[in-house]
GUPA-263492 format. One record per atom (N, C-alpha, C): x, y, z; chain; atom name; residue in three letters; residue number from 1. Coordinates in pm, whole numbers, plus 50000, padded with zeros to 5 digits. Atoms other than C-alpha are relative to their C-alpha. Layout:
X;Y;Z;A;CA;ala;NUM
...
***
This chain:
50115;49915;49971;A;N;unk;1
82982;06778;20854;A;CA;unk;1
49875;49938;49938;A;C;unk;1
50131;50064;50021;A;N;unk;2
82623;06687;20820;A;CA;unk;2
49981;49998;49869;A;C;unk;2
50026;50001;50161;A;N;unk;3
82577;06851;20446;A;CA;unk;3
50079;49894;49955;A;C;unk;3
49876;50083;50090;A;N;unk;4
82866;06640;20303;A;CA;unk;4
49914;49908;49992;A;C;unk;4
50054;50161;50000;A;N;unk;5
82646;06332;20345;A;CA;unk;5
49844;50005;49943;A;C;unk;5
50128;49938;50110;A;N;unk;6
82336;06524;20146;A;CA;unk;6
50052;49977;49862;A;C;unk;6
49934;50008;50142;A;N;unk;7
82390;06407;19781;A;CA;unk;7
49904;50139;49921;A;C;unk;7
50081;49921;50090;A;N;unk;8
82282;06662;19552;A;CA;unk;8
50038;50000;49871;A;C;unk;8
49922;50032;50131;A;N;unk;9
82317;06649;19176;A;CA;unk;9
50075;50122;49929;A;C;unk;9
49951;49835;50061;A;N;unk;10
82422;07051;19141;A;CA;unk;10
50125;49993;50056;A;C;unk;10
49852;49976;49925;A;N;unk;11
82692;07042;19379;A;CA;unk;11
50121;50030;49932;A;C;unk;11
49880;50047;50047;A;N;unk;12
82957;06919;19183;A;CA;unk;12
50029;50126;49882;A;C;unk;12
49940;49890;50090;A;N;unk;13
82889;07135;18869;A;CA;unk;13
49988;50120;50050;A;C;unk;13
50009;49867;49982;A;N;unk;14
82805;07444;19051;A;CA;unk;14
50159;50028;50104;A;C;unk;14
49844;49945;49954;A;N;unk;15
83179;07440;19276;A;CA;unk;15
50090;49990;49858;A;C;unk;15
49933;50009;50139;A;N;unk;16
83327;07357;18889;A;CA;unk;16
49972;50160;49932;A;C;unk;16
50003;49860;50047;A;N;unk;17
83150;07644;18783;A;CA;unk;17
50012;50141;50070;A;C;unk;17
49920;49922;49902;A;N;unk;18
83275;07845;19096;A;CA;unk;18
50120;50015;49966;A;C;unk;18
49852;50046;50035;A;N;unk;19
83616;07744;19004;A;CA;unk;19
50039;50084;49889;A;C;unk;19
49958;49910;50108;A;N;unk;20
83606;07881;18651;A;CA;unk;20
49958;50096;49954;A;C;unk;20
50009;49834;49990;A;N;unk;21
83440;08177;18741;A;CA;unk;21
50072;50091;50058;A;C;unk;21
49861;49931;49913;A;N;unk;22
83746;08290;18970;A;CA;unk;22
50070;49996;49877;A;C;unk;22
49901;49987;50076;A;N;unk;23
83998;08172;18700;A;CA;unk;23
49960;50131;49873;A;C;unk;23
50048;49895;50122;A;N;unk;24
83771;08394;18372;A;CA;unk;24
50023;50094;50074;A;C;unk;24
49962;49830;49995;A;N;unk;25
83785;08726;18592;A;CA;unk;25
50106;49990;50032;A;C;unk;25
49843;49998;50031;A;N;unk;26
84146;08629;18663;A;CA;unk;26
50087;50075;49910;A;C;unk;26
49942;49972;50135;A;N;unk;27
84190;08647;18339;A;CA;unk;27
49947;50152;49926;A;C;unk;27
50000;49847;50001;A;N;unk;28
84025;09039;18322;A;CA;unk;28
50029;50067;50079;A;C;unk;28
49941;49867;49933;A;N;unk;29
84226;09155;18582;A;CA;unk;29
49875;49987;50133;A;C;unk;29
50117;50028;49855;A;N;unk;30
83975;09047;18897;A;CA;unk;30
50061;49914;50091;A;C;unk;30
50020;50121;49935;A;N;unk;31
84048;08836;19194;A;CA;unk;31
49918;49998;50113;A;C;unk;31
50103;50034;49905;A;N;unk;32
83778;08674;19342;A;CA;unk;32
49951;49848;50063;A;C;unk;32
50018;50077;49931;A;N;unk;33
83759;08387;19549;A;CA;unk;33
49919;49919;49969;A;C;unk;33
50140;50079;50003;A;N;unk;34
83497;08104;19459;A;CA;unk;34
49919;49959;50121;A;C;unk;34
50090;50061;49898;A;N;unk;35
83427;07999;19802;A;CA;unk;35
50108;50045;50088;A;C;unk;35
49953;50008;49925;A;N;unk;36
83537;08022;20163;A;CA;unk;36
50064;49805;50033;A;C;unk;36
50003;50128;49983;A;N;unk;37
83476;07642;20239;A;CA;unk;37
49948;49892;49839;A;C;unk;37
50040;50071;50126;A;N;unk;38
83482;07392;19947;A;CA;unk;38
49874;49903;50009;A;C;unk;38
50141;50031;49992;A;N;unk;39
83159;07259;20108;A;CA;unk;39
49890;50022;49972;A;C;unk;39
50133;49918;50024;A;N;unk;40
82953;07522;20042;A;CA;unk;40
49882;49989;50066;A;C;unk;40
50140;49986;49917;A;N;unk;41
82720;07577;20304;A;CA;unk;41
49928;50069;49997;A;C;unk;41
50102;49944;49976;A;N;unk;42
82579;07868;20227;A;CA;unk;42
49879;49947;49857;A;C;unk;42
50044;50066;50047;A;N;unk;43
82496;07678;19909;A;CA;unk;43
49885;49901;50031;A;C;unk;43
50058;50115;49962;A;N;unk;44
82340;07389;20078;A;CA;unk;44
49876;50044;50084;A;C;unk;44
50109;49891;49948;A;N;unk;45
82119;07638;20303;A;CA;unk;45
49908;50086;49912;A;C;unk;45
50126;49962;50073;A;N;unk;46
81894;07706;20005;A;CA;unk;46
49888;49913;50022;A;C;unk;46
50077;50099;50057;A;N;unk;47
81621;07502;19895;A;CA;unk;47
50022;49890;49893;A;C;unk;47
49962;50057;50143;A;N;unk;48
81670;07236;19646;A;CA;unk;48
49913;50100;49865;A;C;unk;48
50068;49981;50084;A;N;unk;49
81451;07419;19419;A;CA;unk;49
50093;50095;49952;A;C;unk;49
49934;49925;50034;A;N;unk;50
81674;07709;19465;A;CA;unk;50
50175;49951;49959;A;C;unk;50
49860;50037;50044;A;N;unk;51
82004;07555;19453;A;CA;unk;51
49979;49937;49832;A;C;unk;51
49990;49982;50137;A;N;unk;52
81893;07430;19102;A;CA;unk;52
49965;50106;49917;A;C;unk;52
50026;49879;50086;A;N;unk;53
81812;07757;18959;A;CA;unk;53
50121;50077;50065;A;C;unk;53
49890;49942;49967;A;N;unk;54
82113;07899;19129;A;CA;unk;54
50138;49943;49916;A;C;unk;54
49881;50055;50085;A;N;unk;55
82393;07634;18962;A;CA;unk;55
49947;50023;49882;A;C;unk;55
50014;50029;50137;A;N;unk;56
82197;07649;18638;A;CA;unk;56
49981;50149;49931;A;C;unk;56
49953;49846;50108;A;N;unk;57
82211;08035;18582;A;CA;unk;57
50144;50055;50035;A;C;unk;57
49835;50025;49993;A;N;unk;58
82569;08017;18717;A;CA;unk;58
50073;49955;49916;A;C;unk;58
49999;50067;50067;A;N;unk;59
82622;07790;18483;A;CA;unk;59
50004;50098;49855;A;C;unk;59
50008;49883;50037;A;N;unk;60
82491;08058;18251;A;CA;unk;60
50084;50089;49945;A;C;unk;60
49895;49894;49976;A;N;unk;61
82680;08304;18344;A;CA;unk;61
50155;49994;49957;A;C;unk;61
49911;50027;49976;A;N;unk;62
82981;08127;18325;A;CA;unk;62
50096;49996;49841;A;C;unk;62
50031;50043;50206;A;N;unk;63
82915;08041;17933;A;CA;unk;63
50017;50156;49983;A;C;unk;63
49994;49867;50087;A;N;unk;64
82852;08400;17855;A;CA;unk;64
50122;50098;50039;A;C;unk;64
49933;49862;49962;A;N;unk;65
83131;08569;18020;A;CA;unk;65
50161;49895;49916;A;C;unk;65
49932;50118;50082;A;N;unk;66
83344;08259;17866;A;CA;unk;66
50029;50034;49841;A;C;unk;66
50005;49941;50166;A;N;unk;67
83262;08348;17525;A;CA;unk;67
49998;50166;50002;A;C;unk;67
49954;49850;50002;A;N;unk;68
83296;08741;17617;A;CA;unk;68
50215;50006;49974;A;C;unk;68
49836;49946;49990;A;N;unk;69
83732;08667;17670;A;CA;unk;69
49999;49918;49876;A;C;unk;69
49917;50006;50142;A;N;unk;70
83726;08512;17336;A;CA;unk;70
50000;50057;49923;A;C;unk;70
50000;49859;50083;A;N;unk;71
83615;08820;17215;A;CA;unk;71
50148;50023;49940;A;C;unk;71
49868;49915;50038;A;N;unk;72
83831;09044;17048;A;CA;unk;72
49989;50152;50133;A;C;unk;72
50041;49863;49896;A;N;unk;73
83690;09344;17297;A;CA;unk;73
49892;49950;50105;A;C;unk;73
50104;50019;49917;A;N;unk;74
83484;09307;17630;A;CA;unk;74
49867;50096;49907;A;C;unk;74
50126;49942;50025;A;N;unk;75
83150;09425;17517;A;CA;unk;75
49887;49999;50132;A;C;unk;75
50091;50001;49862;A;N;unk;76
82885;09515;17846;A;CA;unk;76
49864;49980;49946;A;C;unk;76
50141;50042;50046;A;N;unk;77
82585;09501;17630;A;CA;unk;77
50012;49856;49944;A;C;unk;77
49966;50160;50003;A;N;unk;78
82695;09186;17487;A;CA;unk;78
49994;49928;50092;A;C;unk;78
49972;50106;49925;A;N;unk;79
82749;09000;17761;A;CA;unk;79
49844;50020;50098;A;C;unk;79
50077;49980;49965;A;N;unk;80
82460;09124;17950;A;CA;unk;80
49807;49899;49871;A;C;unk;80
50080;50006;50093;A;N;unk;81
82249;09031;17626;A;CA;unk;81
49998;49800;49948;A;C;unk;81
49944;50124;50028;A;N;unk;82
82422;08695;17555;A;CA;unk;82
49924;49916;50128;A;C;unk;82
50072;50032;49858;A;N;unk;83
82331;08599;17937;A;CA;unk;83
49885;49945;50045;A;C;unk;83
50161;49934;50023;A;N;unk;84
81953;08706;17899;A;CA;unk;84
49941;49888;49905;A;C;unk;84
50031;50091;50096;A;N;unk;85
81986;08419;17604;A;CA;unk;85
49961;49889;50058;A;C;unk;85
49987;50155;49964;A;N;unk;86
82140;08140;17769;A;CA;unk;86
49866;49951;50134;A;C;unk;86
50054;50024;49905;A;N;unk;87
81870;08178;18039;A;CA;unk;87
49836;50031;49942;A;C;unk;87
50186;50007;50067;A;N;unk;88
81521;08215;17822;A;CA;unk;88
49956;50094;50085;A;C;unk;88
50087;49878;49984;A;N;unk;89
81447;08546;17931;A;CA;unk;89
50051;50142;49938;A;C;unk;89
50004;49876;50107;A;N;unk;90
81338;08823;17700;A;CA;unk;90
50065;50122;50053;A;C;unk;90
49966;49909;49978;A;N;unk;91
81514;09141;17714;A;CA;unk;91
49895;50113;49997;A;C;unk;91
50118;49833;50085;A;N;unk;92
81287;09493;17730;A;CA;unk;92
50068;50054;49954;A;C;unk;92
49939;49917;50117;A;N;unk;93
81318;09631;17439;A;CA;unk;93
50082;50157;50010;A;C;unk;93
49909;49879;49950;A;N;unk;94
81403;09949;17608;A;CA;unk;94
50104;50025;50012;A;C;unk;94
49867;50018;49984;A;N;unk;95
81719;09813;17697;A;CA;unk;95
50106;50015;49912;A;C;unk;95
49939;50011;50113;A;N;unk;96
81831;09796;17381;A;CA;unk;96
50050;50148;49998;A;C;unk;96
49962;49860;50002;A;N;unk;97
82060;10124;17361;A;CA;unk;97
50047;50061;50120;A;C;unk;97
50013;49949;49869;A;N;unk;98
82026;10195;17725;A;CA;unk;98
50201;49962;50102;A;C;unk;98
49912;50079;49929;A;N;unk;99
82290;09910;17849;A;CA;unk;99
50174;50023;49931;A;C;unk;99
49887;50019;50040;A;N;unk;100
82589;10011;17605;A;CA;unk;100
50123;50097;50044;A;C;unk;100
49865;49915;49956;A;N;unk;101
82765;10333;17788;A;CA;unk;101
49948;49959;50183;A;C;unk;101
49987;49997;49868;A;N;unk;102
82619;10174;18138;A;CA;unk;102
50123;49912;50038;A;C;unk;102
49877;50102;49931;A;N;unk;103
82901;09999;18374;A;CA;unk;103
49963;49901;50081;A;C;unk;103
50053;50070;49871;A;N;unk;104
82735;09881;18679;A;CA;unk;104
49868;49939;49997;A;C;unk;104
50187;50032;50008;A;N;unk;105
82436;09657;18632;A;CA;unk;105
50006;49838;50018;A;C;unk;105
49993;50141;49943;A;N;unk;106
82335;09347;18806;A;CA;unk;106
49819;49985;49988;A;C;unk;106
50140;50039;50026;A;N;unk;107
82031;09115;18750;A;CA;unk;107
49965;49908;50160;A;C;unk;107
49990;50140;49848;A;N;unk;108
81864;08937;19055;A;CA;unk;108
49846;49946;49970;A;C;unk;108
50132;50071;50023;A;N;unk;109
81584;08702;19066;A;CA;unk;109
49850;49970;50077;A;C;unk;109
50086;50006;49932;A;N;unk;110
81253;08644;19219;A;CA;unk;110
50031;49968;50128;A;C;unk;110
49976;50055;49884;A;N;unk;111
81395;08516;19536;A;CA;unk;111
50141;50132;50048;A;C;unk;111
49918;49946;49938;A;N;unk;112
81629;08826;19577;A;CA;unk;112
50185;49947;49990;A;C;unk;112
49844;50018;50037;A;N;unk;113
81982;08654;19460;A;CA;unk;113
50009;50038;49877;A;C;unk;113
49878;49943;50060;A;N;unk;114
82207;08797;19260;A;CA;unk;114
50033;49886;49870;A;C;unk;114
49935;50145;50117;A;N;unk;115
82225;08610;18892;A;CA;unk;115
50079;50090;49909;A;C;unk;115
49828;49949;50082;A;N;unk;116
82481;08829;18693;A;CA;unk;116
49976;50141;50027;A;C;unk;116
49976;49845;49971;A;N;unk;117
82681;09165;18761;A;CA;unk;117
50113;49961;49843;A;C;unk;117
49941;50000;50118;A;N;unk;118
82877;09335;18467;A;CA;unk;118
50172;50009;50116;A;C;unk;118
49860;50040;49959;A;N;unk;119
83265;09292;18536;A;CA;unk;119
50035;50185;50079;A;C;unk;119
49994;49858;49915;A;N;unk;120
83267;09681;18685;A;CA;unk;120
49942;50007;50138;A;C;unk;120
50056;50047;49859;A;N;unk;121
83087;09558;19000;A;CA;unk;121
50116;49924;50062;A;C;unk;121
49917;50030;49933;A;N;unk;122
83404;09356;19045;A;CA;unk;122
50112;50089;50055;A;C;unk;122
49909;49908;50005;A;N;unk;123
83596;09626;19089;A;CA;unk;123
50012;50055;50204;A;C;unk;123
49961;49963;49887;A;N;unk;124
83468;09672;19468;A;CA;unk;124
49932;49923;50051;A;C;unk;124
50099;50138;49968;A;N;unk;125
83345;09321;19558;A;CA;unk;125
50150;49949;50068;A;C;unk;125
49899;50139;49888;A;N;unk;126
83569;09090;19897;A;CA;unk;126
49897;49918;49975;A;C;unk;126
50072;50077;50011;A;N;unk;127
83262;08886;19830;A;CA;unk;127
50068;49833;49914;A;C;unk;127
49956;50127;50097;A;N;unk;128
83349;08486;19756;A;CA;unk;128
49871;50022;49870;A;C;unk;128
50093;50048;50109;A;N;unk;129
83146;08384;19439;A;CA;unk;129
49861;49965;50075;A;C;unk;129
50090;50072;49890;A;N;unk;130
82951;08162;19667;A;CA;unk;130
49928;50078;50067;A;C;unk;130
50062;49922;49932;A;N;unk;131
82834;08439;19886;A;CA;unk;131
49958;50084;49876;A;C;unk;131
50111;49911;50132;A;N;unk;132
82717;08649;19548;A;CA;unk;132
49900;49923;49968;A;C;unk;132
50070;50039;50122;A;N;unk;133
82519;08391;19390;A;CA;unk;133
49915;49947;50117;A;C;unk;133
50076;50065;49965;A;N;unk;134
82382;08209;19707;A;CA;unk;134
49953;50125;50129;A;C;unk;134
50009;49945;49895;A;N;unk;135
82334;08514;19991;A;CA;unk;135
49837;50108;49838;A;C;unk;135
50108;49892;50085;A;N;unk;136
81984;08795;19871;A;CA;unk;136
50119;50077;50005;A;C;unk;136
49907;49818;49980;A;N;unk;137
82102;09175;19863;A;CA;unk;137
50009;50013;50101;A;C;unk;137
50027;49926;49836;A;N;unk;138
81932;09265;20188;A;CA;unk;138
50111;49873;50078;A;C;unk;138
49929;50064;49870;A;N;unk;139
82207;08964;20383;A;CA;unk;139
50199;50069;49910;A;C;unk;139
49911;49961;50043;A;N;unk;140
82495;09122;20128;A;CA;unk;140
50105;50131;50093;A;C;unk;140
49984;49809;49932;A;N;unk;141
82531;09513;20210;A;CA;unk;141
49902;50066;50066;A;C;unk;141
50050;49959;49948;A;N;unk;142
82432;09669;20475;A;CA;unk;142
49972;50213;49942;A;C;unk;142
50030;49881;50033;A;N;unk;143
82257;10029;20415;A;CA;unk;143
49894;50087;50084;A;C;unk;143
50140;49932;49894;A;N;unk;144
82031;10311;20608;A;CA;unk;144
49854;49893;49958;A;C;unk;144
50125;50046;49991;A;N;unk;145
81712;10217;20709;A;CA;unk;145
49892;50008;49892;A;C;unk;145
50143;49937;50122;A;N;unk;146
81512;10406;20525;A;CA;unk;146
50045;49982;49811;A;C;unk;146
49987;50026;50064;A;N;unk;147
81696;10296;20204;A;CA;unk;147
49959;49868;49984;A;C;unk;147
50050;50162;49983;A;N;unk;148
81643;09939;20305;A;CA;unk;148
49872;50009;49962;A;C;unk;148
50160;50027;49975;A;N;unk;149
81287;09967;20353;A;CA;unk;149
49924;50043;49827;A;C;unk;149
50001;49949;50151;A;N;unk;150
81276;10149;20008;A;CA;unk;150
49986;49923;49894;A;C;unk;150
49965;50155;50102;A;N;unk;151
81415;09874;19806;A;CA;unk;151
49907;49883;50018;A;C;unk;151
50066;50098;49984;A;N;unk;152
81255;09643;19980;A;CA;unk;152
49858;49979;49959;A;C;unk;152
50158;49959;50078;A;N;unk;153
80886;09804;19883;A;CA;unk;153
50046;49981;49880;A;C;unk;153
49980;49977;50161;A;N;unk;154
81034;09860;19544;A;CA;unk;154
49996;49829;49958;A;C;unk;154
50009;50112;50083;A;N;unk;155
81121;09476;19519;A;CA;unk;155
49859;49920;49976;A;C;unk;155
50060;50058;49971;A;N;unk;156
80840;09346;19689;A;CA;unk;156
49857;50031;49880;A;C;unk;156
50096;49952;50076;A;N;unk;157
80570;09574;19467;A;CA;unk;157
49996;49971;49843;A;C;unk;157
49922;50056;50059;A;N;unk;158
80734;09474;19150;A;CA;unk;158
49959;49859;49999;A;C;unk;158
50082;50122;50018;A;N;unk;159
80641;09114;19185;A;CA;unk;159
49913;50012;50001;A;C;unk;159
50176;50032;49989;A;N;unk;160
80303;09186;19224;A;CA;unk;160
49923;50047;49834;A;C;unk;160
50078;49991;50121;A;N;unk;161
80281;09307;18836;A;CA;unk;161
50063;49929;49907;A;C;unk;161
49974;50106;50109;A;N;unk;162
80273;09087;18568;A;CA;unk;162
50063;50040;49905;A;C;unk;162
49895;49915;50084;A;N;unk;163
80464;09311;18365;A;CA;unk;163
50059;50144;49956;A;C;unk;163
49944;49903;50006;A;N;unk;164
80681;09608;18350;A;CA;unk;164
50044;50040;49939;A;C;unk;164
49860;49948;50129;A;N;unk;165
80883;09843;18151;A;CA;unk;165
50136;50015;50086;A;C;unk;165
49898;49900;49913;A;N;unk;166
81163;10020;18278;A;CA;unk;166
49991;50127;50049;A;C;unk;166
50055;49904;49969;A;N;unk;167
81133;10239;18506;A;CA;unk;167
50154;50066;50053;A;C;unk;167
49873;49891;50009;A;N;unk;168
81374;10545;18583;A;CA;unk;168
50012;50031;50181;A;C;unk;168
50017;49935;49876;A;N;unk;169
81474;10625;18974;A;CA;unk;169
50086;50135;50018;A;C;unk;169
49910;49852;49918;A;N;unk;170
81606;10986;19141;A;CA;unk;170
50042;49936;50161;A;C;unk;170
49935;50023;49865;A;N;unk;171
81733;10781;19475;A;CA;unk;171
50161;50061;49995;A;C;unk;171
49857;49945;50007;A;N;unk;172
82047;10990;19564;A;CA;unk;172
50096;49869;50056;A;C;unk;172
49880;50083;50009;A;N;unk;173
82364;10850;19597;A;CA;unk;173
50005;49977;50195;A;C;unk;173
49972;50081;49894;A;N;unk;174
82390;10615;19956;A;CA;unk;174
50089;49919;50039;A;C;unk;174
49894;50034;49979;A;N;unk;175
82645;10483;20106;A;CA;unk;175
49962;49838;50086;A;C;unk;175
50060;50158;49982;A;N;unk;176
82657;10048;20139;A;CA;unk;176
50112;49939;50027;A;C;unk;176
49908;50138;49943;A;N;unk;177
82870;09821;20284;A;CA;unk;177
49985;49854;50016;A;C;unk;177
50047;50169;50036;A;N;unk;178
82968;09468;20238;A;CA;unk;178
50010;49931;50169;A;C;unk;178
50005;50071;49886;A;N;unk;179
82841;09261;20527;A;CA;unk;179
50100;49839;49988;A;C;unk;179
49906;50154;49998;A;N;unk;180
83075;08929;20623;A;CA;unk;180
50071;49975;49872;A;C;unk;180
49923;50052;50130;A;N;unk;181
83337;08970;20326;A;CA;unk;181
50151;50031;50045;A;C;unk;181
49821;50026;49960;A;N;unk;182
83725;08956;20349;A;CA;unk;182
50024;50172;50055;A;C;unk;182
49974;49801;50037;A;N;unk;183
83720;09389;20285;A;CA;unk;183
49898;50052;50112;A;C;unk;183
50065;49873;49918;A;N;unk;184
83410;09504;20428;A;CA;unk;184
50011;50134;49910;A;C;unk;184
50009;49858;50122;A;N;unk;185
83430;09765;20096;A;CA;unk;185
49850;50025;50020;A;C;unk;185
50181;49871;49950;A;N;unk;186
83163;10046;20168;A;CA;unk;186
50077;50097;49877;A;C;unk;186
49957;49932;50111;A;N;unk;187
83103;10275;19886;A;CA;unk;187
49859;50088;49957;A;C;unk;187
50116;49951;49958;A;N;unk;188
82840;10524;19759;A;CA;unk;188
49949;49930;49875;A;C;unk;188
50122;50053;50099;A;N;unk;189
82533;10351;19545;A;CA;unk;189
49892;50098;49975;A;C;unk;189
50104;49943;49978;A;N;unk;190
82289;10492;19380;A;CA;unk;190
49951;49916;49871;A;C;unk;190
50057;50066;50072;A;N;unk;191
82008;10323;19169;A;CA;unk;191
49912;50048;49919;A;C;unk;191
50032;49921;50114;A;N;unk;192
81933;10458;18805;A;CA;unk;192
49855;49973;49922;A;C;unk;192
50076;50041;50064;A;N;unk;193
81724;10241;18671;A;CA;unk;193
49947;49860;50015;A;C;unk;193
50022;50127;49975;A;N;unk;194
81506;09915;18693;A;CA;unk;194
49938;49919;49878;A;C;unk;194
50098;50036;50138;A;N;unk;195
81354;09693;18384;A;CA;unk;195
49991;49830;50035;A;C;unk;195
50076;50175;49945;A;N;unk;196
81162;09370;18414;A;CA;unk;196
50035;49889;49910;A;C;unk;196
49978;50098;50076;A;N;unk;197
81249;09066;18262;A;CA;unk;197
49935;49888;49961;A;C;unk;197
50125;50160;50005;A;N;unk;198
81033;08764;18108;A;CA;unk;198
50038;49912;49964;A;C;unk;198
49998;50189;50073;A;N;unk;199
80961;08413;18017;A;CA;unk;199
49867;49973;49967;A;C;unk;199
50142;50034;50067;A;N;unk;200
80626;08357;17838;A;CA;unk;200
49906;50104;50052;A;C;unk;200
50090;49847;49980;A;N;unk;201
80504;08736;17952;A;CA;unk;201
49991;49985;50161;A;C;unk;201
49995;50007;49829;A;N;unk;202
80577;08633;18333;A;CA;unk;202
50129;50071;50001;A;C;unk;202
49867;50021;49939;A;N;unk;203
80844;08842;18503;A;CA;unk;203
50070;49902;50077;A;C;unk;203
49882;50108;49929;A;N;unk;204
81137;08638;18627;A;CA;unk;204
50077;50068;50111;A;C;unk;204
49874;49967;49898;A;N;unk;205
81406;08878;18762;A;CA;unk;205
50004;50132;49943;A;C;unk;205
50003;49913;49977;A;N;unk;206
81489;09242;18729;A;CA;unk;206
50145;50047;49997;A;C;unk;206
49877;50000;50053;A;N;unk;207
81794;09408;18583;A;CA;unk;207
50012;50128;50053;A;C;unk;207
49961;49869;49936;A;N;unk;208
81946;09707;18745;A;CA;unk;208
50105;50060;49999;A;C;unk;208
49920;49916;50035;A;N;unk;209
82119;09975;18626;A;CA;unk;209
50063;50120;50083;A;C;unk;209
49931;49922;49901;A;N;unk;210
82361;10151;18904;A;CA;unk;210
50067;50103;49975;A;C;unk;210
49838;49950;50015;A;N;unk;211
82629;10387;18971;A;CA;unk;211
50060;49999;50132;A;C;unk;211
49928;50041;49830;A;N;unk;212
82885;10328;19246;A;CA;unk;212
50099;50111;49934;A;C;unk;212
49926;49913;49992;A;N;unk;213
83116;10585;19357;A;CA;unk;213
50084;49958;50104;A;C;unk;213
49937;50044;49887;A;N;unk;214
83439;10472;19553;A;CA;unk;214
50149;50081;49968;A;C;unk;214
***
């Protein structure tokens, strides 16, 4: 195939760090697929700019959830916090307290992908790895319209300020389904809370505090 003959210098460690992100939630009781095709196309259908900020908070990720099973106990604020390190962006302070009886909370980045969920998101994920880290939300799960359009203001408005707190939502509980995954798991979502994340007083990405009901 055409990609194969694209050199790229992420490739290699980001299917490595596909690899031993299947085996770590293995090892808490998860199975999740790293890829469909060991090519990775939907990989290769970024940008280079994005495919290196995609393997290198994968990468990340991979470290902090790594050093979570040598714990003695999973910790969700820990690992969430640890994460937030390896990737040079500040936590809001708000968070602090907020993140330790939540379950469900995933961070995504200026471009709309998906850079870490807490291990309770695996719980109703057919999604390969590959399709989490390289697909946005909006090509993930499908959802009503008028929720779509919602989020989508919410993300889009949100970039436009240079810095946020956390802010609190009342969106009732909606019902989301996974587009193009082995399951097709539909389930109800609802979205609690949002808090901004930095790097030298610029937001980066946007941490979100759920609850799923299945």
């Amino acid at each position: 195939m055409e990609f194969l003959l694209r050199p790229d210098p992420y490739i290699q460690a980001y299917r490595k760090d596909l690899e031993e992100l299947s085996e770590l939630l293995a090892a808490f009781g998860y199975d999740v697929e790293p890829y469909k095709d060991s090519s990775l196309p939907l990989f290769y259908n970024l940008t280079p700019d994005l495919r290196q900020s995609v393997a290198q908070t994968l990468h990340s990720y991979v470290g902090a959830l790594r050093a979570e099973l040598t714990s003695t106990e999973y910790n969700n604020e820990r690992f969430v916090l640890q994460f937030l390190f390896r990737i040079g962006q500040a936590p809001n302070p708000e968070l602090h307290g907020i993140l330790k009886n939540e379950r469900f909370i995933q961070i995504y980045n200026r471009d709309n992908l998906q850079i870490f969920r807490s291990l309770a998101c695996y719980e109703r994920c057919s999604f390969t790895l590959e399709q989490l880290t390289s697909r946005t939300w909006f090509e993930l799960w499908e959802r009503d319209n008028l929720f779509y359009m919602a989020f989508t203001g919410m993300a889009h408005k949100m970039l436009d300020v240079m810095r946020f707190t956390c802010f609190n939502f009342d969106f009732p509980f909606h019902r989301v389904t996974e587009i193009d995954s082995a399951s097709k798991y539909s389930f109800q979502y609802k979205l609690k809370t949002v808090c901004g994340l930095t790097r030298q007083n610029q937001i980066q990405s946007a941490l979100l505090i759920e609850d799923w009901q299945f």
